[in-house]
DSSP file (Angstrom, degrees, kcal/mol; ACC not computed):
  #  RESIDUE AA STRUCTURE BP1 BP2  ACC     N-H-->O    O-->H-N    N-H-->O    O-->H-N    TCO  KAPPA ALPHA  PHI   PSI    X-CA   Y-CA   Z-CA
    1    1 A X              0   0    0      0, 0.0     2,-0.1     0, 0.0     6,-0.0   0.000 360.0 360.0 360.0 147.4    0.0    0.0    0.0
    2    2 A X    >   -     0   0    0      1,-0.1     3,-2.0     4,-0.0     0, 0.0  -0.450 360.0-113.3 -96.8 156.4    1.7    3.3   -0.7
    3    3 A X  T 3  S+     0   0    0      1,-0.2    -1,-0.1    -2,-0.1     0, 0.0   0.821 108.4  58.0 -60.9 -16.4    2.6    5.2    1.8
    4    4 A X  T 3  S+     0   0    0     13,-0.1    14,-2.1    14,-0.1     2,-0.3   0.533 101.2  65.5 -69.3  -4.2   -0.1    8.3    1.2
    5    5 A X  E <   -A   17   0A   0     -3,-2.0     2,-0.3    12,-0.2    12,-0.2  -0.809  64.0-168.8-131.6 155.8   -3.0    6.0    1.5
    6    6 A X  E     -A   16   0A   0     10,-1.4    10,-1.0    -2,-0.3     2,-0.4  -0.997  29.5-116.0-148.4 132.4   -4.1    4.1    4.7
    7    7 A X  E     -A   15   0A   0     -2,-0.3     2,-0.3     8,-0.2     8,-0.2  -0.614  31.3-153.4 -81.7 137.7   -7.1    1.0    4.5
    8    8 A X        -     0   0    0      6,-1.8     3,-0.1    -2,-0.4    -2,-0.0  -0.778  10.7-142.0-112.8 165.7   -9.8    2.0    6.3
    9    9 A X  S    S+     0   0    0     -2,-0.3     2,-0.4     1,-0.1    -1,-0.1   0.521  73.4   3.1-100.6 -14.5  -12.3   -0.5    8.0
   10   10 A X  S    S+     0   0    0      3,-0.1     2,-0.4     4,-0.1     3,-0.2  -0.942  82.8  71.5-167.1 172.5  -15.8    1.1    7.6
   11   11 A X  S    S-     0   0    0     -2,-0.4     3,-0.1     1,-0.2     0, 0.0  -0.928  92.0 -50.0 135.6-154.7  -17.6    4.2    6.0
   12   12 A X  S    S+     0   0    0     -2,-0.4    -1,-0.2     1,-0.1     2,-0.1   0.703 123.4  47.9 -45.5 -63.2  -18.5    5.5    2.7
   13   13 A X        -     0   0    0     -3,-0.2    -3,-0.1     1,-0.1     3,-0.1  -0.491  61.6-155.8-111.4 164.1  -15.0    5.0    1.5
   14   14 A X  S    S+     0   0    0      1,-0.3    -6,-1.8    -2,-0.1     2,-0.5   0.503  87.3  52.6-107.6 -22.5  -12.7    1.9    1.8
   15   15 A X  E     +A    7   0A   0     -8,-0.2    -1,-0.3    -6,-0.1    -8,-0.2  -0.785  65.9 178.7-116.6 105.5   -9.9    4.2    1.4
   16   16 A X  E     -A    6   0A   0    -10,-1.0   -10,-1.4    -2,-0.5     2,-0.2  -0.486  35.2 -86.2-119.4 160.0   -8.9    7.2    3.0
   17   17 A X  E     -A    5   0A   0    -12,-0.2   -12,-0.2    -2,-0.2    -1,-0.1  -0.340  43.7-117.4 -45.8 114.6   -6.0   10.1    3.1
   18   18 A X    >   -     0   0    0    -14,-2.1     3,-2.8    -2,-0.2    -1,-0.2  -0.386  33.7-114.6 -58.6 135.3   -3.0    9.3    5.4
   19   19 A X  T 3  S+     0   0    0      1,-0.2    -1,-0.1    -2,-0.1   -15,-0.0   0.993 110.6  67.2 -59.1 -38.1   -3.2   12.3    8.2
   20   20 A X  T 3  S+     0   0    0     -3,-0.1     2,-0.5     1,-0.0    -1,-0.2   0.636  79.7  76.2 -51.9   0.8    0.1   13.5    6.7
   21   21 A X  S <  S-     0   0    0     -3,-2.8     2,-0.2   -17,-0.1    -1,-0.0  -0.964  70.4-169.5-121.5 128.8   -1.0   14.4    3.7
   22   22 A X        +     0   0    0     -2,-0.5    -4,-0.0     2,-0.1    -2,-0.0  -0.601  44.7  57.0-148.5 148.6   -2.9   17.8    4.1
   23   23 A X  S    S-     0   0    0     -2,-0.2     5,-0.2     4,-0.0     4,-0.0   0.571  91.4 -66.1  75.0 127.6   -4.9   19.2    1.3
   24   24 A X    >>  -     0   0    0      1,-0.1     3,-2.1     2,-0.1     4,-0.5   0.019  50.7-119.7 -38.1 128.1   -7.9   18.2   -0.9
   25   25 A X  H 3> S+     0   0    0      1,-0.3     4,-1.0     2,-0.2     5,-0.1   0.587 108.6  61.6 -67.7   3.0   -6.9   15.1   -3.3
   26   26 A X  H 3> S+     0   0    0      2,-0.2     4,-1.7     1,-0.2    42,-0.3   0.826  96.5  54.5 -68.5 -28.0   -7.5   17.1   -6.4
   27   27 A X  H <> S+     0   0    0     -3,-2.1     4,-1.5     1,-0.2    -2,-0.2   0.687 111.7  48.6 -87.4 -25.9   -5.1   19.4   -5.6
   28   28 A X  H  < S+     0   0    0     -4,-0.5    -1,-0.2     2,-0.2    -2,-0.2   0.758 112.9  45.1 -76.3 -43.0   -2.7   16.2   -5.3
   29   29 A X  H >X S+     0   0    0     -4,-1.0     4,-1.9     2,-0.2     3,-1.1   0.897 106.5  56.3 -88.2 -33.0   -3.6   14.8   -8.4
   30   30 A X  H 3< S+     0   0    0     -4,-1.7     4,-0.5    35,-0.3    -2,-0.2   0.984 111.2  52.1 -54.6 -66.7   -3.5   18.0  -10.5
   31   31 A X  T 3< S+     0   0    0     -4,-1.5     4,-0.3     2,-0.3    -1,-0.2   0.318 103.1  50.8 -90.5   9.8   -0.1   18.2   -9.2
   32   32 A X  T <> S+     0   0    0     -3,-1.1     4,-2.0     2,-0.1     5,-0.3   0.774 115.1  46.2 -99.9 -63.2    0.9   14.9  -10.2
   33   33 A X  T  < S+     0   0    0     -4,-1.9    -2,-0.3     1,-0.2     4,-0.3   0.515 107.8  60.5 -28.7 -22.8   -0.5   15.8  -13.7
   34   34 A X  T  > S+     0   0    0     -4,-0.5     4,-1.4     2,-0.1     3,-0.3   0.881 113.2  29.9 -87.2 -68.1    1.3   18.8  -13.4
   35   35 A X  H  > S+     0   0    0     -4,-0.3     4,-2.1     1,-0.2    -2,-0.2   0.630 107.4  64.0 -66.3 -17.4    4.9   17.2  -13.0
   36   36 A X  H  X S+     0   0    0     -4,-2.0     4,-0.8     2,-0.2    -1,-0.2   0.721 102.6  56.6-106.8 -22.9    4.6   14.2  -14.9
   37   37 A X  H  >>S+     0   0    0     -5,-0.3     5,-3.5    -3,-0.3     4,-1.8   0.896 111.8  44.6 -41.8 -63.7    4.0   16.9  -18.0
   38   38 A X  H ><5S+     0   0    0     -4,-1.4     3,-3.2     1,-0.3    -2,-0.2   0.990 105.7  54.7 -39.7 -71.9    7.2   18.2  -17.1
   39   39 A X  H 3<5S+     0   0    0     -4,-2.1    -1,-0.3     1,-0.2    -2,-0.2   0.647 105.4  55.8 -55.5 -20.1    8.6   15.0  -16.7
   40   40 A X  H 3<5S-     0   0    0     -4,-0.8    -1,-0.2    -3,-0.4    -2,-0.2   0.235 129.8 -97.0 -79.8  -3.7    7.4   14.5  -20.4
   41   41 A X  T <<5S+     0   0    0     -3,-3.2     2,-0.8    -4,-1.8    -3,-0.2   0.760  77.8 145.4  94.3  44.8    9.4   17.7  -21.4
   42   42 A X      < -     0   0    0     -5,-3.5    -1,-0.2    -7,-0.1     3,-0.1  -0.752  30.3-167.5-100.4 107.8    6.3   20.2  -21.2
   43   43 A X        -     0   0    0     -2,-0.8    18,-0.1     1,-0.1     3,-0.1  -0.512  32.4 -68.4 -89.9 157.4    7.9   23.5  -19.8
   44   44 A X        -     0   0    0      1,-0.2    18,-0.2    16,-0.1    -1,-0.1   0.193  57.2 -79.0   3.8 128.0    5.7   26.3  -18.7
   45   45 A X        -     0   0    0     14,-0.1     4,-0.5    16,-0.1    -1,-0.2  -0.268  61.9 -86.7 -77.3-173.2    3.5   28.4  -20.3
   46   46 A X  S    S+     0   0    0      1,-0.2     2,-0.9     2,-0.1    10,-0.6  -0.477 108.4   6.8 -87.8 176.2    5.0   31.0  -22.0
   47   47 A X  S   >S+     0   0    0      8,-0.1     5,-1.5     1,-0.1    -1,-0.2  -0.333  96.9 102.6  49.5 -35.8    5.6   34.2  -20.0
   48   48 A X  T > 5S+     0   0    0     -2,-0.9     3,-0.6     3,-0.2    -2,-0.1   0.552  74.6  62.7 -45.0 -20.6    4.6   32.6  -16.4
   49   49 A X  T 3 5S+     0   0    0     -4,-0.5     2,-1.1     1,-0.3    -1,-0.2   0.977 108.4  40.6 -75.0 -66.6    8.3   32.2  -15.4
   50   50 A X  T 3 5S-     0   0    0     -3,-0.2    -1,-0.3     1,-0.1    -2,-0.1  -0.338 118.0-104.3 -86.3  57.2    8.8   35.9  -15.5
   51   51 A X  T < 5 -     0   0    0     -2,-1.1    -3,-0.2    -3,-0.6    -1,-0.1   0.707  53.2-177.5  77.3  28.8    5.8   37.1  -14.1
   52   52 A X    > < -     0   0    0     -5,-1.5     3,-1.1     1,-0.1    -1,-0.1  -0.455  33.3-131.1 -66.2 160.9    3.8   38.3  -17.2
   53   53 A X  T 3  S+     0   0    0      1,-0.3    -1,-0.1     3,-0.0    -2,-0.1   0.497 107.8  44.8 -97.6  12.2    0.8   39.8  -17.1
   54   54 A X  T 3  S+     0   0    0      2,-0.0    -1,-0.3     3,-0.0    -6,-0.1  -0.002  78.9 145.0-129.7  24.8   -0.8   37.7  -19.8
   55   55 A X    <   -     0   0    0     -3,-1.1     2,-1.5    -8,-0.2    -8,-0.1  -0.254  62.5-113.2 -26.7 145.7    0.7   34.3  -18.3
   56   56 A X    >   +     0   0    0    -10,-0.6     3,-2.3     1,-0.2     7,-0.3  -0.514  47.1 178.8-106.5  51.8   -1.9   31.4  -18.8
   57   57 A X  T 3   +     0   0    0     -2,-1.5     6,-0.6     1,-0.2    -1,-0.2   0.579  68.2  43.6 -34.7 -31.9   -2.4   31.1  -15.1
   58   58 A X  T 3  S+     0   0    0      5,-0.2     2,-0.4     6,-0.1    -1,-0.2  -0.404  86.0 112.0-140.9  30.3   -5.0   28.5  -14.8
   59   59 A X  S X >S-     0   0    0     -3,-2.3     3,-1.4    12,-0.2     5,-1.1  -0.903  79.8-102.3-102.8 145.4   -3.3   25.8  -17.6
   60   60 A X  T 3 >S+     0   0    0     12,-0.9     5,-1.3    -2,-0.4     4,-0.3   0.840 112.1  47.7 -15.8 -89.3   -2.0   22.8  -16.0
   61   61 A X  T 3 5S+     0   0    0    -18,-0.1    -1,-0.3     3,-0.1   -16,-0.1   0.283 110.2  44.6-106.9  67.1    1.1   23.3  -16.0
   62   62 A X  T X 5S-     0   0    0     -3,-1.4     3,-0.8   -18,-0.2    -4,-0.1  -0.215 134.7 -37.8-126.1-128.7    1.4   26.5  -14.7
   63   63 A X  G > 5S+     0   0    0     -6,-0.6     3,-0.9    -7,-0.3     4,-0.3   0.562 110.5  99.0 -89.6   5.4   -1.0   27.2  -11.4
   64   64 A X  G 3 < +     0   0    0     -5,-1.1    -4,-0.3    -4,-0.3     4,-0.2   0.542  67.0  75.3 -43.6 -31.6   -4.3   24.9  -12.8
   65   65 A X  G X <S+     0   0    0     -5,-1.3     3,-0.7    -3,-0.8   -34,-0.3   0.801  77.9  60.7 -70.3 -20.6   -3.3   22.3  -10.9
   66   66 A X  T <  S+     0   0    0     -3,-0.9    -1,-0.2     1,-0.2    -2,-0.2   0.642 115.2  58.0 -65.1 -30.1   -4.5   23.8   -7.4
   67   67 A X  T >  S+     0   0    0     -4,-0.3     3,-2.4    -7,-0.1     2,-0.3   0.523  80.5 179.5-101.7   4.2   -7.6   23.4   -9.8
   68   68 A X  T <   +     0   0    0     -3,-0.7   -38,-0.3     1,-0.4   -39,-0.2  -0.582  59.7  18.8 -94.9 147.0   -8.3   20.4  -11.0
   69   69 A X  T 3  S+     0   0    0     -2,-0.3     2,-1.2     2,-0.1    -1,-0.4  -0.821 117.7  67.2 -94.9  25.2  -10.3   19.3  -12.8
   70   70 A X  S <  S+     0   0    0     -3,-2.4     2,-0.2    -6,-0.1    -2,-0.1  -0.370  84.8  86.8 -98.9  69.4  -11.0   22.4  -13.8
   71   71 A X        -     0   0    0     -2,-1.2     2,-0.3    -6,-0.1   -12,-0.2  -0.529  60.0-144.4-142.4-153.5   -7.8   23.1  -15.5
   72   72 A X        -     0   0    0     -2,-0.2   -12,-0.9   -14,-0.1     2,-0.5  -0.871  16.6-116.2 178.0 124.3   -6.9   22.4  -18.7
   73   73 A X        -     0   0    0     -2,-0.3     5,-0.2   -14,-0.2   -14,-0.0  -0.757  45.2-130.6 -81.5 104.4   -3.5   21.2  -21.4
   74   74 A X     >  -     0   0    0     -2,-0.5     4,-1.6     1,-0.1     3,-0.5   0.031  22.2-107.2 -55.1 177.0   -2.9   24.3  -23.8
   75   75 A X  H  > S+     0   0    0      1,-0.3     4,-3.0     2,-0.2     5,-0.3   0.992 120.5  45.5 -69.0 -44.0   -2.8   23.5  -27.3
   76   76 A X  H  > S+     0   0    0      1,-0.3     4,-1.9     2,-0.2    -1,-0.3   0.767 106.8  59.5 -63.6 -24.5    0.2   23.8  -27.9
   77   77 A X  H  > S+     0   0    0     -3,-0.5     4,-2.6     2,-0.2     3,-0.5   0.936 110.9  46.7 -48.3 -74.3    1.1   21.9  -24.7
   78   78 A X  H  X S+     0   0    0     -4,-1.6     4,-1.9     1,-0.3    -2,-0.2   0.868 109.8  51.1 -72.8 -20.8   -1.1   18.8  -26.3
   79   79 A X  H  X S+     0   0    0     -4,-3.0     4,-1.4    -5,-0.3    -1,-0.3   0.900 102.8  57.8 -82.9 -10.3    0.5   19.1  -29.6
   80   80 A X  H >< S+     0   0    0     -4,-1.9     3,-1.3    -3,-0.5    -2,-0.2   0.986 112.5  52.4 -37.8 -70.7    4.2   19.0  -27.8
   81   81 A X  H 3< S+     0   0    0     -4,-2.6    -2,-0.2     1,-0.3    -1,-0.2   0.532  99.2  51.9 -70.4 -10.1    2.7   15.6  -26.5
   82   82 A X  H 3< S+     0   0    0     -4,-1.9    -1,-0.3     1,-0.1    -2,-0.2   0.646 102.9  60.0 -94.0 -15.1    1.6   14.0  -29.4
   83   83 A X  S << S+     0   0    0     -4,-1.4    -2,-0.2    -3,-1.3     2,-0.2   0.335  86.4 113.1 -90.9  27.3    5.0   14.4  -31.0
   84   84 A X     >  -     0   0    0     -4,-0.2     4,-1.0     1,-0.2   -43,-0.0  -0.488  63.8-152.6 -46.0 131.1    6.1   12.4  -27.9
   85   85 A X  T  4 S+     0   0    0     -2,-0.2    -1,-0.2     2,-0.2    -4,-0.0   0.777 104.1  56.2 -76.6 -28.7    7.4    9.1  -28.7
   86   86 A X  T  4 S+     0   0    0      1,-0.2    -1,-0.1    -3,-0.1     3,-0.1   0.520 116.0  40.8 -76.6  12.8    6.2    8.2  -25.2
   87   87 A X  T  4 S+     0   0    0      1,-0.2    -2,-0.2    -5,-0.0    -1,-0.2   0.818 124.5  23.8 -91.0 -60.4    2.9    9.4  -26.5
   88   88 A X  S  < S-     0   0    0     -4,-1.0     2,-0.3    -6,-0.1    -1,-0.2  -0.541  79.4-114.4-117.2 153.1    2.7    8.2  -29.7
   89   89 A X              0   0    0     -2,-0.2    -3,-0.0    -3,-0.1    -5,-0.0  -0.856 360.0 360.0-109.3 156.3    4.4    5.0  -31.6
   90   90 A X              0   0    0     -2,-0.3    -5,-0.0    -7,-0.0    -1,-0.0   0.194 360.0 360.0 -38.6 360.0    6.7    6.3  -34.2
């Protein structure tokens, strides 16, 4: 069982939030979604590293992840990822 998750005996749910881990699990999962873009070689949007004011604030991976599922892969973002080979077969 991983360590963020704990089996619970009774409830609603069979599964519950380790008490270390603090924050709603969307906010967790957006940010897994968030990195593992990264980790697929998806940088920023543009301008959001230097503080622009027309940053794409609420795309994944930029600050969207606090928000999901209401967030959202820019285009250009998904077409970055469909020339993935770990996306796509050659």
């Amino acid at each position: 069982m991983s360590a963020g998750v704990q089996r619970c005996t009774g409830g609603r749910s069979a599964w519950r939030r380790h008490p270390s881990v603090s924050g709603p699990a969307n906010r967790w999962i957006g940010g897994a979604g968030h990195e593992l873009a990264h980790a697929l070689y998806v940088p920023h949007p543009p301008g959001c590293d230097e503080g622009e004011s027309d940053c794409d604030t609420w795309a994944l991976t930029w600050a969207g992840y606090v928000n999901y599922p209401h967030t959202y892969l820019r285009d250009d973002e998904k077409a970055l990822l469909l020339e993935s080979s770990f996306i796509t077969q050659p």
